[in-house]
LOLUMZA-932828 format. One record per residue (C-alpha): x, y, z; residue in one letter; residue number from 1. Coordinates in nm, 2 decimals. Layout:
! residues N
+--------+--------+--------+----+-----+
|   east |  north |     up | aa |   i |
+--------+--------+--------+----+-----+
|      X |      Y |      Z |  a | NUM |
...
+--------+--------+--------+----+-----+
END
This chain:
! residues 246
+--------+--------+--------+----+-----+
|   east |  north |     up | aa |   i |
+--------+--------+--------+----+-----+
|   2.26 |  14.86 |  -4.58 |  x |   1 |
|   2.43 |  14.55 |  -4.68 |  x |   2 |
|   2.25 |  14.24 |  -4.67 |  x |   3 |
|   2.22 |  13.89 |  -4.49 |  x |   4 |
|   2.16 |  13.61 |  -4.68 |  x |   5 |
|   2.15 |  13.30 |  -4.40 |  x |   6 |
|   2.13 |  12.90 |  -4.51 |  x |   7 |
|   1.99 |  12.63 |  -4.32 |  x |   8 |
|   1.94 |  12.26 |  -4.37 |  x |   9 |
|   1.56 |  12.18 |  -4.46 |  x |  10 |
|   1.38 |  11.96 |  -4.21 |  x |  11 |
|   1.71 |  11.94 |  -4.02 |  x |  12 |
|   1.60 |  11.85 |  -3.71 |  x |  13 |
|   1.24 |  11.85 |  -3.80 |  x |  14 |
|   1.01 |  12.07 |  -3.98 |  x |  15 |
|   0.84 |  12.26 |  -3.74 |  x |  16 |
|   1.18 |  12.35 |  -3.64 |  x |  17 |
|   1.28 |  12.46 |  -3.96 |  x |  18 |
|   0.99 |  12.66 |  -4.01 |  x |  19 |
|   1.03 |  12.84 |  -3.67 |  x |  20 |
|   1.37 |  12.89 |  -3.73 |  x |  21 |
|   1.36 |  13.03 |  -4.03 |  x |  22 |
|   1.09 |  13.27 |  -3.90 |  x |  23 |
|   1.32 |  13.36 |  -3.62 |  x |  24 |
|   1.59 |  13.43 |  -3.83 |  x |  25 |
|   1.36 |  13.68 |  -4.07 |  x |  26 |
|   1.29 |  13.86 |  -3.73 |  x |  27 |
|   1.66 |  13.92 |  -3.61 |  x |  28 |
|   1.86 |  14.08 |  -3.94 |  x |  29 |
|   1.87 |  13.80 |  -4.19 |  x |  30 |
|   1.72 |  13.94 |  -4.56 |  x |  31 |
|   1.71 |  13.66 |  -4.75 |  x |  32 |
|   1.65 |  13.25 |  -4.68 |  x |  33 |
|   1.85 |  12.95 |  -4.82 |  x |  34 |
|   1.63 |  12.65 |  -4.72 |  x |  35 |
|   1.89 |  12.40 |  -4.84 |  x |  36 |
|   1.78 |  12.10 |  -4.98 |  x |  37 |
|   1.93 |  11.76 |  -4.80 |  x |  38 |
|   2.12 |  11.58 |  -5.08 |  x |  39 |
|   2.34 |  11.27 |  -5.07 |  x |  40 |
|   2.65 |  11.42 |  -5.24 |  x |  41 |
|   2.67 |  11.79 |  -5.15 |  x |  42 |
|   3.00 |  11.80 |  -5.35 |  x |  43 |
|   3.03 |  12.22 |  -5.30 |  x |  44 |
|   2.97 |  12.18 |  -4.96 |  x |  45 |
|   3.20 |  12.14 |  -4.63 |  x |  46 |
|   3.19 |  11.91 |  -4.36 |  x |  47 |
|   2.94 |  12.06 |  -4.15 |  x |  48 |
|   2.63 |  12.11 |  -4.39 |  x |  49 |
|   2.77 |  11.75 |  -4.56 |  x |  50 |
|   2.66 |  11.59 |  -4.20 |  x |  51 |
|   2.35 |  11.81 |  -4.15 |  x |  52 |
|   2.27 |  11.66 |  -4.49 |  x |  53 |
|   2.27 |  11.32 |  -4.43 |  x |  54 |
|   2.15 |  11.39 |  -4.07 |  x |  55 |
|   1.79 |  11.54 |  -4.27 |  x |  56 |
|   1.78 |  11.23 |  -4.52 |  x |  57 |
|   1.82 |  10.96 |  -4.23 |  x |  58 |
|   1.56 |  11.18 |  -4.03 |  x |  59 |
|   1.36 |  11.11 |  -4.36 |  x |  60 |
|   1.34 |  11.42 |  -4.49 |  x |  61 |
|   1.13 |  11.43 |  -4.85 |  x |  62 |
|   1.09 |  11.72 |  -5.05 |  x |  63 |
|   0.77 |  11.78 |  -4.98 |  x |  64 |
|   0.88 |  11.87 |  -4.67 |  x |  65 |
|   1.10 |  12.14 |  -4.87 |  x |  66 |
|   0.75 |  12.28 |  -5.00 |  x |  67 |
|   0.53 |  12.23 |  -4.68 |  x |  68 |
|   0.82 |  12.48 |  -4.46 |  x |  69 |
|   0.86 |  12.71 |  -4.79 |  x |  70 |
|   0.45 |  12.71 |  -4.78 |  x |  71 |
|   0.49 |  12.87 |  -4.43 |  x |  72 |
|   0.79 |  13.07 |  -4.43 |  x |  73 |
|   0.82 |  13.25 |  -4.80 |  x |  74 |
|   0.55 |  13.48 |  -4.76 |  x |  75 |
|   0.73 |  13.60 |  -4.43 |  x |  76 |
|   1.09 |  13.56 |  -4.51 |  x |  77 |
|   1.25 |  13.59 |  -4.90 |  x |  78 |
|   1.34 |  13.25 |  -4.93 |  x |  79 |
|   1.51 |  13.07 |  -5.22 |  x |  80 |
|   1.63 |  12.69 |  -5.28 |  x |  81 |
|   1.95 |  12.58 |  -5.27 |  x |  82 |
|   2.02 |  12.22 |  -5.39 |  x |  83 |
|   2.17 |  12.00 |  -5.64 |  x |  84 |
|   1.98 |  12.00 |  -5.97 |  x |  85 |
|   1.89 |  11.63 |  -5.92 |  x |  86 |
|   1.69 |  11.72 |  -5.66 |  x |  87 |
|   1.46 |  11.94 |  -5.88 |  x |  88 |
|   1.51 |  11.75 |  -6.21 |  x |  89 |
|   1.32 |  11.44 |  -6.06 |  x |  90 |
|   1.05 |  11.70 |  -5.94 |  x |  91 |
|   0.98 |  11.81 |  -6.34 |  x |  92 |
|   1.10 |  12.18 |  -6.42 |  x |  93 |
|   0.80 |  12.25 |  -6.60 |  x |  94 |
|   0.56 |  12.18 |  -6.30 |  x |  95 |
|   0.83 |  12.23 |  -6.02 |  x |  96 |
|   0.87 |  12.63 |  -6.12 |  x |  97 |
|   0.51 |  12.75 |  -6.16 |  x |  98 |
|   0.46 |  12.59 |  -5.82 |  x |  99 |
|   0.78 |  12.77 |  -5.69 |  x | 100 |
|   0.62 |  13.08 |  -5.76 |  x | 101 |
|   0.26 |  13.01 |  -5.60 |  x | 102 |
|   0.48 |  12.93 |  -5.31 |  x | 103 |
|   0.61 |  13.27 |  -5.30 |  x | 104 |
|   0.97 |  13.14 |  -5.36 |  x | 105 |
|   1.22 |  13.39 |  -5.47 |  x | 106 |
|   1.51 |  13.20 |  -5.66 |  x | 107 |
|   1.73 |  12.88 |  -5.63 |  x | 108 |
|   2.11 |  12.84 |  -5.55 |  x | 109 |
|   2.20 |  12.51 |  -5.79 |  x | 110 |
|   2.61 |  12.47 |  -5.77 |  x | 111 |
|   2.61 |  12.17 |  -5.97 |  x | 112 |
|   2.43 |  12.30 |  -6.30 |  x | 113 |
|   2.67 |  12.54 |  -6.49 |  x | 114 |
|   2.58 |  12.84 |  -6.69 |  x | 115 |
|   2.51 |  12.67 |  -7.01 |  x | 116 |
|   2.32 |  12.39 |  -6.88 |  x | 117 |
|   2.09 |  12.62 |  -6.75 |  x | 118 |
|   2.03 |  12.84 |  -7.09 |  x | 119 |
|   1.75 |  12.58 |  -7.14 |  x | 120 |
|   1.53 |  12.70 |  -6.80 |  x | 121 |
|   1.60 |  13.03 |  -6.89 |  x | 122 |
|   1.25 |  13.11 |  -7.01 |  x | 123 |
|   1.11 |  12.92 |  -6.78 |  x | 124 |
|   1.23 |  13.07 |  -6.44 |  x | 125 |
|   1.16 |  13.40 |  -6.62 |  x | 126 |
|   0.77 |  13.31 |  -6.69 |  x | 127 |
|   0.76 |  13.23 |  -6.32 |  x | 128 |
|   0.92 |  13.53 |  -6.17 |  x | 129 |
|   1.24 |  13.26 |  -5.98 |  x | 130 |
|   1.55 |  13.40 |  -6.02 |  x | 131 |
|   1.82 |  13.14 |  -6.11 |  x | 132 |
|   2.14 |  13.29 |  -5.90 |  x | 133 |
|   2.46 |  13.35 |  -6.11 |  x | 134 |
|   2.82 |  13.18 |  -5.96 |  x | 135 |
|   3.13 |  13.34 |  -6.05 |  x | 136 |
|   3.48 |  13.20 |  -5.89 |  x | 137 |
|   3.77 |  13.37 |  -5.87 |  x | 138 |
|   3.92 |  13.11 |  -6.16 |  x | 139 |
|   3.67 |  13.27 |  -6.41 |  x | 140 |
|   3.82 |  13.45 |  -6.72 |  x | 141 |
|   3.72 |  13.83 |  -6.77 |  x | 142 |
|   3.51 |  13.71 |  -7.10 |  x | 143 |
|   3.35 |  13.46 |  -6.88 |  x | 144 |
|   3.22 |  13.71 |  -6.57 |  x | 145 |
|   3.08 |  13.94 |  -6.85 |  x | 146 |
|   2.90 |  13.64 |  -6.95 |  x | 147 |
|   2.77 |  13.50 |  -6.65 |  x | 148 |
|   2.70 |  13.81 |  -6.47 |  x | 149 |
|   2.52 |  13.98 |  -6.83 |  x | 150 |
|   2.19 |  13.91 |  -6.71 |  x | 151 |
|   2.20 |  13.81 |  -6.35 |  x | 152 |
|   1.94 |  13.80 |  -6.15 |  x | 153 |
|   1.86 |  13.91 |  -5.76 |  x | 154 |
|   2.18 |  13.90 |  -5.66 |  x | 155 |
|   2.53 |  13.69 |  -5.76 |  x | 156 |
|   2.68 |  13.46 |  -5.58 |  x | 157 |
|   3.07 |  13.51 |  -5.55 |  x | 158 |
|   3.23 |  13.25 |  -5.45 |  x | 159 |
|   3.53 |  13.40 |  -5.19 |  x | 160 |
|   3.73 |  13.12 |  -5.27 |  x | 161 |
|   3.79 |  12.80 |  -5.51 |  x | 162 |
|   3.69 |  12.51 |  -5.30 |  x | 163 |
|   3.40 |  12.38 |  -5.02 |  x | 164 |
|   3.18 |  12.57 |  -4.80 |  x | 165 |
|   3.26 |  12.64 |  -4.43 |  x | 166 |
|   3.65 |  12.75 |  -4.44 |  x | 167 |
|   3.77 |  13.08 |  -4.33 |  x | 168 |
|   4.03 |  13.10 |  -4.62 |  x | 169 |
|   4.16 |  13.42 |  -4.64 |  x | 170 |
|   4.17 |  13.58 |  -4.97 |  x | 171 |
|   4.24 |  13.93 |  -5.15 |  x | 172 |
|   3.85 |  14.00 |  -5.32 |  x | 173 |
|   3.91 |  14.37 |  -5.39 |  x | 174 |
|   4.06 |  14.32 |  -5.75 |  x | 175 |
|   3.77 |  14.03 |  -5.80 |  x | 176 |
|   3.47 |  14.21 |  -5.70 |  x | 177 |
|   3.60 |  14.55 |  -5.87 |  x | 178 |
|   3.61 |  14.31 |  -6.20 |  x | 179 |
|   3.22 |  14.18 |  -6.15 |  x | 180 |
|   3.11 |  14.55 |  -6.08 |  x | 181 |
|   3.28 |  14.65 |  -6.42 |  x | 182 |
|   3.01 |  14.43 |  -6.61 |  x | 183 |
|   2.68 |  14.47 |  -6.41 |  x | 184 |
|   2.43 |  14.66 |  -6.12 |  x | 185 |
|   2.33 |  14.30 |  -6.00 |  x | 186 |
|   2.42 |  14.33 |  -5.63 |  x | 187 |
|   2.72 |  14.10 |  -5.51 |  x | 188 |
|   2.71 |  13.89 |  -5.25 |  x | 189 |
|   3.03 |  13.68 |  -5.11 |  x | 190 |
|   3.00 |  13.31 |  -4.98 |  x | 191 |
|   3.22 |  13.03 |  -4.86 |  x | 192 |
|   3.38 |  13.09 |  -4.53 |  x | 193 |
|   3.17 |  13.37 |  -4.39 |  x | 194 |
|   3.10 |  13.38 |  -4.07 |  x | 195 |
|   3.12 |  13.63 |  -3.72 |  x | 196 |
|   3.49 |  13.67 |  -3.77 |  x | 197 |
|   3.53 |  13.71 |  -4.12 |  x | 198 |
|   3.22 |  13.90 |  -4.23 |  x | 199 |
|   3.34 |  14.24 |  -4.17 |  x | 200 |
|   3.66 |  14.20 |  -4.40 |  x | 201 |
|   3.46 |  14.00 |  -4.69 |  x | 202 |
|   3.21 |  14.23 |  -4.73 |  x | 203 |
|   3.42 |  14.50 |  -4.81 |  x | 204 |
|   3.33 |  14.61 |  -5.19 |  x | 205 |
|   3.06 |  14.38 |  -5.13 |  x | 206 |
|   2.65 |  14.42 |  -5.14 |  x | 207 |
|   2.59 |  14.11 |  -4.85 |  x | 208 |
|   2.73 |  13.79 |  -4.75 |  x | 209 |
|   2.61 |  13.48 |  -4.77 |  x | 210 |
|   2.64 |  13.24 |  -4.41 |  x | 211 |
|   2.57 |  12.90 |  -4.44 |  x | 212 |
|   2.82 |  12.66 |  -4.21 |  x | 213 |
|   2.79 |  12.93 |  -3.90 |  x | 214 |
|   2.42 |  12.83 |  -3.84 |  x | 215 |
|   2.45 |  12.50 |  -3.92 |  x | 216 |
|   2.72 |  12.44 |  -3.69 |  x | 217 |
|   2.51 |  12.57 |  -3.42 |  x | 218 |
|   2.20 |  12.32 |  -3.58 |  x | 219 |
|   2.41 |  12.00 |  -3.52 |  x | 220 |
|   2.55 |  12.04 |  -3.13 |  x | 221 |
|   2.28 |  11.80 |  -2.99 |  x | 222 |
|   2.33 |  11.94 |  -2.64 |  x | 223 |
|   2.09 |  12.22 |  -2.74 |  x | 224 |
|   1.77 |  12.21 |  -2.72 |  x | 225 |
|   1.57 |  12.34 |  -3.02 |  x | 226 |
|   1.49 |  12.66 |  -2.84 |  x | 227 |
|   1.84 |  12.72 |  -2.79 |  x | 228 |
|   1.94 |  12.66 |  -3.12 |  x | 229 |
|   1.71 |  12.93 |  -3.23 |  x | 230 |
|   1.80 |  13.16 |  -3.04 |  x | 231 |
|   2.19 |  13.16 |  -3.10 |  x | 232 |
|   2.13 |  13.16 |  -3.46 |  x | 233 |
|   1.94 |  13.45 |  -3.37 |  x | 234 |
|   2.21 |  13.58 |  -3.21 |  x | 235 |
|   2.47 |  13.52 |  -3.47 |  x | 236 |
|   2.23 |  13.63 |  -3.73 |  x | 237 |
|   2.27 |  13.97 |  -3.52 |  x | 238 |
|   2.61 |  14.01 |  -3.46 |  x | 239 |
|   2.66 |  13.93 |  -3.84 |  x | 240 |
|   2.48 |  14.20 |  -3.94 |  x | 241 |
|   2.59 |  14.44 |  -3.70 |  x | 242 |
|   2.94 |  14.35 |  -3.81 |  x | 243 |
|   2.88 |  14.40 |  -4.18 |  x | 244 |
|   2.73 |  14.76 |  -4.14 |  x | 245 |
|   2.93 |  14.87 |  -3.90 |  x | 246 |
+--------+--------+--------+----+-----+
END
């Protein structure tokens, strides 16, 4: 059974709403939960989860808020992080990760904070059972998947293409993927531009997908109310799956 890993904007528009929705979303085929974490300058992100981003900061989102939904949802749901290591610098790795793991958290997603920048946490998430997801982009070297995929955990995340979130850029992955598998039994997931209509191809070779700008469109269409927004993500979240098994 390949998996579905969804992401959704924290606190976007409101915590409860969050929380429900992310509940909703455990319930109807997703696997694993990226509560993304609303940041000024989303630089790997696309235009949709960019607005939802700012939307959630003007709405005064905190990150408290982050740990009050992941508080409610993480036992339920396996959720993970995924922000800009700013946001969880200023929170103080040392005291951010052991309460990460009382929270039931599963990993974080951090774009912006390469693999050798990260060597330094390596301990760390380790001692706290987080698992600190591995990137690898289609512009990688050979020498440089076997090194950032040596001793992935949870699963990696494969970029699909070089550049932002939320296109549907089509792209050969066959000969990419078959080079990650060469190095490592981590299970691969593909992000950037997946959604209902590209799914079924970029999964192929795959372990799961990873959806981020599908839901988030759906979030940001103010003519829904929050019940409706629920459940078409639902919905998606469904066909999705379907589509990637089938």
């Amino acid at each position: 059974m390949k998996k579905l890993v969804a992401y959704i904007t924290s606190g976007y528009p409101e915590k409860s709403f969050s929380i429900d929705l992310a509940l909703a979303l455990g319930e109807n085929g997703v696997d694993a939960l990226e509560l993304g974490v609303a940041f000024s300058d989303p630089v790997a992100d696309g235009p949709l989860i960019e607005r939802a981003n700012h939307k959630a900061l003007q709405l005064g989102f905190k990150f408290e808020h982050l740990l009050e939904i992941t508080r409610e949802v993480a036992p339920m749901v396996d959720t993970l992080w995924m922000g800009y290591f700013n946001s969880f610098y200023q929170q103080q790795m040392h005291k951010l990760l052991p309460l990460s793991n009382e929270l039931q958290l599963s990993g974080m997603i951090i774009p912006d904070l390469p693999h050798e920048e990260a060597l330094p946490y390596k301990a760390l998430f380790e001692k706290n059972n987080i698992s600190n997801i591995s990137f690898v982009a289609p512009t990688d070297s050979d020498q440089r998947i076997k090194e950032l995929v040596s001793d992935a955990q949870k699963f990696i995340y494969m970029v699909a293409y070089t550049g932002i979130t939320g296109s549907g850029t089509a792209e050969d992955l066959q000969p990419f993927l078959s080079n990650i598998k060469k190095y490592t039994q981590t299970p691969v997931y593909v992000g950037f531009g997946v959604n209902e209509k590209t799914a079924k191809d970029k999964v192929k070779g795959a372990d799961g997908v990873i959806v981020g700008s599908a839901f988030v469109d759906l979030l940001l269409q103010d003519k829904l109310s929050y019940s409706d927004k629920i459940l078409k993500c639902s919905d998606l979240a469904k066909v999705i799956k379907d589509k990637i098994n089938s």
